[in-house]
LUMVO-26009 format. One record per residue (C-alpha): x, y, z; residue in three letters; chain; residue number from 1. Coordinates in steps of 0.1 Angstrom, whole numbers, always signed. Layout:
REM residues N
(pt (X, Y, Z), ALA, A, NUM),
...
This chain:
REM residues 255
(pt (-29, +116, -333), UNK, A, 1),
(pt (-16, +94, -305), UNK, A, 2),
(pt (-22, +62, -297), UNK, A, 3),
(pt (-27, +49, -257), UNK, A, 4),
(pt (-5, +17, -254), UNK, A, 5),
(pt (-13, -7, -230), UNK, A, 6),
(pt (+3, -3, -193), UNK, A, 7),
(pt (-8, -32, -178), UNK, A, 8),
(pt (+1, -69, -189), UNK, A, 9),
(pt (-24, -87, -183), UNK, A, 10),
(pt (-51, -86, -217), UNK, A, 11),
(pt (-44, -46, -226), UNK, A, 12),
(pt (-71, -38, -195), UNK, A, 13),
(pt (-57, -4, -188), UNK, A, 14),
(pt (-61, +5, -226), UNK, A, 15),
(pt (-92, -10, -231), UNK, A, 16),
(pt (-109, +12, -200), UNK, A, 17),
(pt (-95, +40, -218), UNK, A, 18),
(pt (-110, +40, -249), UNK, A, 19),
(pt (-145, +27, -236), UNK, A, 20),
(pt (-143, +56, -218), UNK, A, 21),
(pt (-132, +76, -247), UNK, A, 22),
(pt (-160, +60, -267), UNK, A, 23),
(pt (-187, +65, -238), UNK, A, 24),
(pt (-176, +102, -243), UNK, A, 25),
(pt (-183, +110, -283), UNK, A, 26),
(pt (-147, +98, -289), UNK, A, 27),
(pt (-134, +136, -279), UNK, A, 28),
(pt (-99, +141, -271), UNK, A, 29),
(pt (-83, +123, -243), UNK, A, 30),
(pt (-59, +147, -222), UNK, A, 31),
(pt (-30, +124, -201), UNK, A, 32),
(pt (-9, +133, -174), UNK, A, 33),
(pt (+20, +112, -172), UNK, A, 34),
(pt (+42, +117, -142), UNK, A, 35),
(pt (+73, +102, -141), UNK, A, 36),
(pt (+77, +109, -173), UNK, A, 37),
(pt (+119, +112, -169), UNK, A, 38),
(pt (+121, +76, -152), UNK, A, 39),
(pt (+122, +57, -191), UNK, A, 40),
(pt (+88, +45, -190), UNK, A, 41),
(pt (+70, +44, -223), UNK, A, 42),
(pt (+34, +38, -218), UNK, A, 43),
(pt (+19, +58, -244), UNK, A, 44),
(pt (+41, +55, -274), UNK, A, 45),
(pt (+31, +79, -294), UNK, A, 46),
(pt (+17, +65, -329), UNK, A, 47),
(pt (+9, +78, -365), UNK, A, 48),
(pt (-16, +50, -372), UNK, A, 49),
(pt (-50, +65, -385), UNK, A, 50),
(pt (-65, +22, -385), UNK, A, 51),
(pt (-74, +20, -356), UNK, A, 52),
(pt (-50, -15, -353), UNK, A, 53),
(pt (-57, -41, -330), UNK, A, 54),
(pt (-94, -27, -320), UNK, A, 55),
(pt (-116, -39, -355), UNK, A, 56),
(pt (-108, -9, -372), UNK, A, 57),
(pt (-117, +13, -345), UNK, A, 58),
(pt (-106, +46, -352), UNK, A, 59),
(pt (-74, +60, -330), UNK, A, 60),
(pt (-84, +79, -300), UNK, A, 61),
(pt (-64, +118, -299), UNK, A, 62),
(pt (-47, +125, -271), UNK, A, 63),
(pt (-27, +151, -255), UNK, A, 64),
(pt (+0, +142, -230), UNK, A, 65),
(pt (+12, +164, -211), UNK, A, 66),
(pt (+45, +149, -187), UNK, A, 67),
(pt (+57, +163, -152), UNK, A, 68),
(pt (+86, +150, -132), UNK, A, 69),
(pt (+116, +159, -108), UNK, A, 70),
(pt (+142, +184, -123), UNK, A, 71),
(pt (+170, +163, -114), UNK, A, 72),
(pt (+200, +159, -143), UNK, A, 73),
(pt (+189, +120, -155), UNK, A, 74),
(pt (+153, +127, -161), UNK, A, 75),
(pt (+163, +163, -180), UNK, A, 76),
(pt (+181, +142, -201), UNK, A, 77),
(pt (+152, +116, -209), UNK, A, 78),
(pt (+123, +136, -211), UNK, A, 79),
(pt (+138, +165, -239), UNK, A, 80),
(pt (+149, +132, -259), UNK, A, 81),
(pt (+109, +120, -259), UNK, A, 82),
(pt (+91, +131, -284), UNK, A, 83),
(pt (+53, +117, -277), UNK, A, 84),
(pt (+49, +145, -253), UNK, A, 85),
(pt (+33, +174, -264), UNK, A, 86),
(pt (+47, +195, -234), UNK, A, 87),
(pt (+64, +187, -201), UNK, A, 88),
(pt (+75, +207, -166), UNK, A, 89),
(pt (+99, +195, -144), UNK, A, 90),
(pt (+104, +208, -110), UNK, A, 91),
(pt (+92, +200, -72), UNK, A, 92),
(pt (+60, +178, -77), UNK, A, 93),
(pt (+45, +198, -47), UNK, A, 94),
(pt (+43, +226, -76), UNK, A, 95),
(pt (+49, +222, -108), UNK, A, 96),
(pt (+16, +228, -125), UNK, A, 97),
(pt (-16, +205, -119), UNK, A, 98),
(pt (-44, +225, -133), UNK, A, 99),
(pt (-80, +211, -116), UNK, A, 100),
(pt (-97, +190, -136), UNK, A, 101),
(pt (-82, +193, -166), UNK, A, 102),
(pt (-69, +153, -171), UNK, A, 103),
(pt (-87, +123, -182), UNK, A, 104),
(pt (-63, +101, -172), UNK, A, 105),
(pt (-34, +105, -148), UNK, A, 106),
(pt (-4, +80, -152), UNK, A, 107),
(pt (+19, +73, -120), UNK, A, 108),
(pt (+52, +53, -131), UNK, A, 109),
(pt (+74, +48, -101), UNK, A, 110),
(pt (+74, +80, -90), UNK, A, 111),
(pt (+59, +78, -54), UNK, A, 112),
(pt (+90, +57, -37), UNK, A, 113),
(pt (+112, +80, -47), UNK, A, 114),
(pt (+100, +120, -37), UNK, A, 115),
(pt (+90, +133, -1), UNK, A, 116),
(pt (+51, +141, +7), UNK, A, 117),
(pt (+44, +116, -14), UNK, A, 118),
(pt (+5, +116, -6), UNK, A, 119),
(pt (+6, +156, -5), UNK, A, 120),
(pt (+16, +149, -49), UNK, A, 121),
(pt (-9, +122, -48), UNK, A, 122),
(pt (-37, +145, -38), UNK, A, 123),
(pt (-23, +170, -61), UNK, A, 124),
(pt (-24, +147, -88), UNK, A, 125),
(pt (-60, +133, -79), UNK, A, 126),
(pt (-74, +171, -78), UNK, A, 127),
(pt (-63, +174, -113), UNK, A, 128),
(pt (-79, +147, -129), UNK, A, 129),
(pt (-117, +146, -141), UNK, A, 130),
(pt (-146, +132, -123), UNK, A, 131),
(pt (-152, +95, -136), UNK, A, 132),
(pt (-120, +94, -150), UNK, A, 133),
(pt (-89, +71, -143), UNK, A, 134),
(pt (-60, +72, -122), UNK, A, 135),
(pt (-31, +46, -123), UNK, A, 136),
(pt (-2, +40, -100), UNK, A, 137),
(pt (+26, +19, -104), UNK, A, 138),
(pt (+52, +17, -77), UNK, A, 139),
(pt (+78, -2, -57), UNK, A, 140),
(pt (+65, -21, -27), UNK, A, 141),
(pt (+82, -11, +3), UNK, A, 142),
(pt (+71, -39, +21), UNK, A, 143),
(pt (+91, -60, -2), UNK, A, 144),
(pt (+120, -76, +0), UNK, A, 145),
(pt (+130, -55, -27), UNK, A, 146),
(pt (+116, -25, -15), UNK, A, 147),
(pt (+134, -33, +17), UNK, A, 148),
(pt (+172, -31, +5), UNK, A, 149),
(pt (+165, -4, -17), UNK, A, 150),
(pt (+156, +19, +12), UNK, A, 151),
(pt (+179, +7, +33), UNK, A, 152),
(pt (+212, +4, +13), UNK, A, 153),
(pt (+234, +37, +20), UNK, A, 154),
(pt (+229, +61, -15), UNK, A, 155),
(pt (+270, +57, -20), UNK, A, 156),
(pt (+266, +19, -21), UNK, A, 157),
(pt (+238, +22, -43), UNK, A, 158),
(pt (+257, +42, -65), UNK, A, 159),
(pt (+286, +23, -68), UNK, A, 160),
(pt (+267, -6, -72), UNK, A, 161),
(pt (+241, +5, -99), UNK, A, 162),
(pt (+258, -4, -130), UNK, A, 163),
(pt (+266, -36, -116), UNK, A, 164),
(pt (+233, -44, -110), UNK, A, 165),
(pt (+213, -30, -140), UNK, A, 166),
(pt (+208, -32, -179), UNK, A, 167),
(pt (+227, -8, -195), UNK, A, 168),
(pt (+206, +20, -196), UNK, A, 169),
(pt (+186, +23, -166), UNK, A, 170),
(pt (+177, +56, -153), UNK, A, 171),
(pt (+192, +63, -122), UNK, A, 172),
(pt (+202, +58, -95), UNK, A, 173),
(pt (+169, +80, -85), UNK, A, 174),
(pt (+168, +86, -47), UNK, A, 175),
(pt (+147, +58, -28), UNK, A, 176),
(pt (+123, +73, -2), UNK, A, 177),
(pt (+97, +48, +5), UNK, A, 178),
(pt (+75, +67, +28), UNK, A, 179),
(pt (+47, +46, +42), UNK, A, 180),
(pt (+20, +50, +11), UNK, A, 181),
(pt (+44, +31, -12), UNK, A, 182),
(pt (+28, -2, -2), UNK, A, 183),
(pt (-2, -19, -7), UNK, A, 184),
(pt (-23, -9, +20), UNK, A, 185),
(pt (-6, +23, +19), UNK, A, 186),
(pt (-29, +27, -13), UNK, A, 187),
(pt (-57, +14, +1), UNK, A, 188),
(pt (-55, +39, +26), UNK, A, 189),
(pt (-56, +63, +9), UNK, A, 190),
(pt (-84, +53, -16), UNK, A, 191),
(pt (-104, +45, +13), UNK, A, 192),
(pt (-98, +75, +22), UNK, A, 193),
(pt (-105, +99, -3), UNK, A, 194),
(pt (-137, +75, -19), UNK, A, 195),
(pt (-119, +65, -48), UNK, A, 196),
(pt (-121, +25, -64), UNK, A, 197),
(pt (-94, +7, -73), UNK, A, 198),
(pt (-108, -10, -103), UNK, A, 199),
(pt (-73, -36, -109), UNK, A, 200),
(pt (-47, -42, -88), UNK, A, 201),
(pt (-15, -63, -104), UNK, A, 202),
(pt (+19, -75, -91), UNK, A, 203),
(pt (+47, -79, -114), UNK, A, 204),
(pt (+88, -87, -106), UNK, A, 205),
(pt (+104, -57, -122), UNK, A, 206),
(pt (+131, -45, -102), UNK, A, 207),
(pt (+162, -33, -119), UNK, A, 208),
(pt (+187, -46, -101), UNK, A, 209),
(pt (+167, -81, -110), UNK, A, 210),
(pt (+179, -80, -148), UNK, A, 211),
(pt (+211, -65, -148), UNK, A, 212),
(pt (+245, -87, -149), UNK, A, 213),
(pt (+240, -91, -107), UNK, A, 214),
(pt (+210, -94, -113), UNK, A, 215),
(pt (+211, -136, -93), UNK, A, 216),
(pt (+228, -122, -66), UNK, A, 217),
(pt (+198, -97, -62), UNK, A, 218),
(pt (+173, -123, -66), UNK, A, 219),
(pt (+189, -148, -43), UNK, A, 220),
(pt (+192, -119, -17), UNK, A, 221),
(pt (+154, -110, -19), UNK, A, 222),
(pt (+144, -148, -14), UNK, A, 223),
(pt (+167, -154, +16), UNK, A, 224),
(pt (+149, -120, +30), UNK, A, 225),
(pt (+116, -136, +22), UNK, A, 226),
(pt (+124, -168, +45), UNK, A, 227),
(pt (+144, -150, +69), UNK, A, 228),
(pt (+112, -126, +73), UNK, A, 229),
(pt (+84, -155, +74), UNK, A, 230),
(pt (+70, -139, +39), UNK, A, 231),
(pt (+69, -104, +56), UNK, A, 232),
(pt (+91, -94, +31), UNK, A, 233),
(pt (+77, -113, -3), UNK, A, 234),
(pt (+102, -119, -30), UNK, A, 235),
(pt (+70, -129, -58), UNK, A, 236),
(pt (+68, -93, -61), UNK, A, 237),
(pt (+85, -59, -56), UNK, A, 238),
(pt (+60, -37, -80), UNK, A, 239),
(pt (+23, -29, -79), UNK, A, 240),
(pt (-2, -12, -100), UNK, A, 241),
(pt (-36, -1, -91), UNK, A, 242),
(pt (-58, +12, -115), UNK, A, 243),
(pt (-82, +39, -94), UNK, A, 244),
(pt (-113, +58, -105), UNK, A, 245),
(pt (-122, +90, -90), UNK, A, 246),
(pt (-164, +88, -91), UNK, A, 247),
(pt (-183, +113, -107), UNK, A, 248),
(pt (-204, +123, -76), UNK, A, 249),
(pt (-172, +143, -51), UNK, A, 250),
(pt (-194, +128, -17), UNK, A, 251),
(pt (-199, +92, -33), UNK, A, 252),
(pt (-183, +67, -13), UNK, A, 253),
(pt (-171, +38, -38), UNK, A, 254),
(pt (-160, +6, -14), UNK, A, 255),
């Protein structure tokens, strides 16, 4: 039995869809993909609890996660250390195995600003999850000040500078790609799109290089790119999460 933490903030929302999903279908097994599962995330925390906690003594929904990321040396090492997943691939996200329809929910943890053809393993992740069911992204804004200088700071200075910059800890550095859907309207785009909702949309500050032992520098840097850029380039944010639902009907249209 697993338990489906909360990935979202704001009033366990993310959670809460979940299981009244789960309850609005006979309380059967959920199946999860969670991608980016090498990146230190931990948003489904794998429990032994049989109570129910926290939901009136609702029982705990089962779940199977399944995590797929990038086959790159740091997220080898985190992922064979996890153990709430009950199986993982790592390889090219263009094709490392996506069966259709097989997910119930489909977990996106800053994966998207850092691999190429980003949409191309958006669409690949969106053909394997279920009708009805629930997609959610969370990403780095390129359009950020944040997002900004990390795509645009040489990969040698990043690396020299990570420690510097970042709890002890941190994955990385990953590569930072940004392409053009790693923004807001990038994934609004592409909902629009492809007729999907975005149910919730959040922004957090959450930027690693924000909390490490550099971390004022960083932040003083991102608000003087705010006010240099007119607010182009926000500092009240650098990362966004969308929850999405794919609708039941493949030709429906949800605006």
């Amino acid at each position: 039995m697993h338990e489906v933490r909360s990935v979202i903030e704001r009033g366990d929302l993310f959670n809460r869809m979940i299981r009244d999903q789960w309850t609005e279908h006979l309380g059967r097994r959920i199946d999860v993909l969670a991608v980016g599962c090498g990146g230190g995330g931990d948003p489904f925390r794998a429990t032994e609890a049989a109570s129910g906690a926290g939901y009136g003594g609702a029982r705990p929904m089962e779940t199977r996660v399944t995590g797929i990321d990038e086959d790159l040396p740091a997220l080898r090492r985190v992922v064979e250390t996890r153990d709430d997943l009950d199986a993982f691939a790592l390889g090219d996200l263009r094709s490392v195995p996506v069966p259709p329809r097989s997910f119930d929910v489909v977990h996106v943890e800053h994966v998207l600003e850092r691999i190429r053809y980003a949409e191309l393993v958006l669409d690949r992740l969106l053909n394997g999850l279920r009708p009805g069911w629930l997609l959610m992204v969370r990403m780095r804004d390129r359009e950020s000040a944040y997002g900004f200088w990390a795509r645009r700071v040489p990969a040698p200075l990043r690396r020299a500078a990570w420690r510097g910059f970042t709890p002890s800890g941190t994955v990385g550095p990953l590569p930072a790609i940004y392409e053009p859907i790693t923004s807001r309207d990038g994934i609004r785009s592409f909902c629009l799109s492809r007729g999907l909702r975005i149910s919730e949309e959040h922004t957090a500050v959450g930027g690693p290089a924000l909390r490490g032992a550099l971390g004022g520098l960083a932040r003083l840097v991102c608000k003087l790119t705010d006010r240099l850029s007119g607010g182009r380039r926000t500092a009240a944010y650098d990362e966004v999460t969308f929850v999405i639902r794919r609708p039941q009907n493949q030709f429906a249209r949800l605006l």
